[in-house]
N, C-alpha and C positions, 0 to 999 in steps of 0.2 A: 510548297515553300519549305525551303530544306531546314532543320532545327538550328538552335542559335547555344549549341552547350557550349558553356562555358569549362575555362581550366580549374584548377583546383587554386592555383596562384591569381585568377580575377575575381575566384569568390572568397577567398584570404581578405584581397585589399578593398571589397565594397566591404566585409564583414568588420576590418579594422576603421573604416568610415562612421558607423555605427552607435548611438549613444546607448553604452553596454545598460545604461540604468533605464532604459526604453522598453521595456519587454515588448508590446505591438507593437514595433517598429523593426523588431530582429524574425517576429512571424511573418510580417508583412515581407521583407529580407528572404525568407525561407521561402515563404510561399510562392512568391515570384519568381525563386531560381530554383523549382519544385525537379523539373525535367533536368536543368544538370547533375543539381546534388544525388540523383537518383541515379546518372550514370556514372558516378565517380566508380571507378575500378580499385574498389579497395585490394583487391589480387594481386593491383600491379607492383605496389612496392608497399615500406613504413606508414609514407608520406602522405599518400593517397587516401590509406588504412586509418591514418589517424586525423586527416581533414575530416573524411564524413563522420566519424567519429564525435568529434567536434561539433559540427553543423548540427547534427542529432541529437547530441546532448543539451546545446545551448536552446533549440529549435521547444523540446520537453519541458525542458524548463519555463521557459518560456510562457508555455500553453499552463504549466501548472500555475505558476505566477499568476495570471490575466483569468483564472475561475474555469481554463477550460482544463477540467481534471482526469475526463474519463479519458480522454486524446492524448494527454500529457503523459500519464501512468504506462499506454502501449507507445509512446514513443521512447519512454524511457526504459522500459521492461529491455527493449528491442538492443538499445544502448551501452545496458547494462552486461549484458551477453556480449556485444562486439566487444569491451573494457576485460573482462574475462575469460574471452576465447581468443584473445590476440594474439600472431605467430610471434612466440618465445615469451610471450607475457608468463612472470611470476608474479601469481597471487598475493605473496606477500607484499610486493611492493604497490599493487595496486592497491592494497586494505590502506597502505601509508600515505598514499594521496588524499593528503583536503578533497581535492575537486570530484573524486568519487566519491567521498563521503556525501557531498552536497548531493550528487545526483541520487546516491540511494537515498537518502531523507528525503526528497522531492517526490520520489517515486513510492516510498514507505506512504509519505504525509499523501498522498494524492491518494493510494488506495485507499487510505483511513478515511477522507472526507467524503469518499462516493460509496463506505458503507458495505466495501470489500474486503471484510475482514480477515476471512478466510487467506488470503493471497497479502494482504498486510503485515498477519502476525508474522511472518517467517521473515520479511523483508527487515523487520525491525528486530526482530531477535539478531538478526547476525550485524546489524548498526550494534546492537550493545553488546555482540560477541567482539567487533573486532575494533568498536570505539567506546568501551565500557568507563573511561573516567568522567568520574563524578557522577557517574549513573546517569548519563546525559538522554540515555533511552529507554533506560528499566522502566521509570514510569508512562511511557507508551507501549510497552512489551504489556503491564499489567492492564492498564487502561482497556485497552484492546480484548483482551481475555475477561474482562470482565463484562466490557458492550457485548462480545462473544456470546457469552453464559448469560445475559439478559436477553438477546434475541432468541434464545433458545428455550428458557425457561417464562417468559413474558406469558405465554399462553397458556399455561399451566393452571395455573389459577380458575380461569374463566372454564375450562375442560375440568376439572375437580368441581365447578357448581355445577354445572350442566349434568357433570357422572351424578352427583348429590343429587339431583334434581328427579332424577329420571330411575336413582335406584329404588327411591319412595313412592314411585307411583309406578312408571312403564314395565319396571325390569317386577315387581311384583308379582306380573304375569307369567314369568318364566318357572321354569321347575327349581328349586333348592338349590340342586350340584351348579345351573346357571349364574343364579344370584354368588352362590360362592366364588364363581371365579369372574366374577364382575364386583364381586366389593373385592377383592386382590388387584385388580385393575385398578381400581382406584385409590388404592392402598400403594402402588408402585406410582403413580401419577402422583401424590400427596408428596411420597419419602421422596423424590426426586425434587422437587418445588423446595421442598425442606432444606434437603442438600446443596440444591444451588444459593440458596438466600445464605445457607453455612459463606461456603466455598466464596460467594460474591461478599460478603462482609469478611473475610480474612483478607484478601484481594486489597479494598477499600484500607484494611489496617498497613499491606503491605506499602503500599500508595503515599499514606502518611509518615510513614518512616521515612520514606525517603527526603522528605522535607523540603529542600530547596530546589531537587530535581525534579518540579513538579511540570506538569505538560505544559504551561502558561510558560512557561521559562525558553524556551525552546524556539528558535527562529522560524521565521515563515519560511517558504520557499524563496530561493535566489533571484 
């Protein structure tokens, strides 16, 4: 049975069909024209380049929308790169586009809610490098650095009783020079615990400075 792809001008006018405040209705849309949208020849021309462009971006959004995050965040990662790597694309004009902005906060907010920090903070550091008024992002740049520094530091605590634990009875057994560089151990495990509770309550100060720019203020996903 020979395939049925469609043009980039029949999936335009079922996509203008469409109720844009529908999000499962624009998946369900996507998903069903899975096999054209996938051979659109973005090489061939603008037109083509910036249909699946489109389809892609709206498709992310979409999945972010409707709770599915982890599928949402590599459709838009994906997205994000074709909006940046486009033949004669200037950056600066894409930073100036609303509708890129939306996509990087979708894709910023999506790795933040599945706990991908790592790959979040940088997404949102450059939302508040290239859309910094009103500190509309600062306080997700800190937020972020601060779950960071608690994922990290969380275990610290319970690893300083257990070294406590075991320097008063197990490690007693060792020779002297042992025991010495096992309370240092735990002397480096303590100072770092310390410093992060510093560094996460400056964090916490910076956060409330910023006052109205707080994460609650901030839109959901499109």
């Amino acid at each position: 049975m020979e395939s049925n792809i469609k043009s980039i001008q029949e999936l335009e006018n079922e996509f203008n069909k469409l109720d844009k405040s529908n999000s499962r209705e624009y998946i369900k849309f996507y998903e069903n024209n899975l096999e054209s949208i996938h051979n659109i020849d973005i090489d061939k021309d603008e037109e083509h380049y910036n249909a699946k462009l489109r389809l892609d971006c709206e498709y992310g959004v979409s999945l972010v929308a409707t709770g599915n995050r982890v599928h949402g965040a590599i459709v838009l990662e994906k997205a994000i790169q074709m909006f940046e790597n486009a033949p004669n694309q200037d950056l600066k004009k894409v930073y100036s586009l609303p509708y890129f902005e939306q996509i990087l906060w979708n894709y910023a907010y999506a790795l933040s809610e599945t706990n991908q920090l790592n790959r979040a903070l940088p997404a949102f550091i450059k939302l508040n490098k290239h859309y910094s008024k009103e500190n509309k992002y600062k306080s997700w740049v800190i937020n972020i650095r601060n779950r960071r520094l608690k994922k990290f530091s969380k275990p610290l605590a319970p690893i300083a009783l257990i070294w406590t634990i075991l320097t008063f009875t197990l490690f007693q057994r060792f020779e002297s020079i042992t025991r010495f560089y096992l309370a240092i151990g735990l002397g480096i495990i303590v100072l770092f615990g310390v410093a992060s509770e510093i560094y996460s309550v400056i964090l916490k100060q910076k956060l409330n400075r910023i006052g109205n720019a707080s994460q609650t203020d901030h839109p959901r996903p499109i």
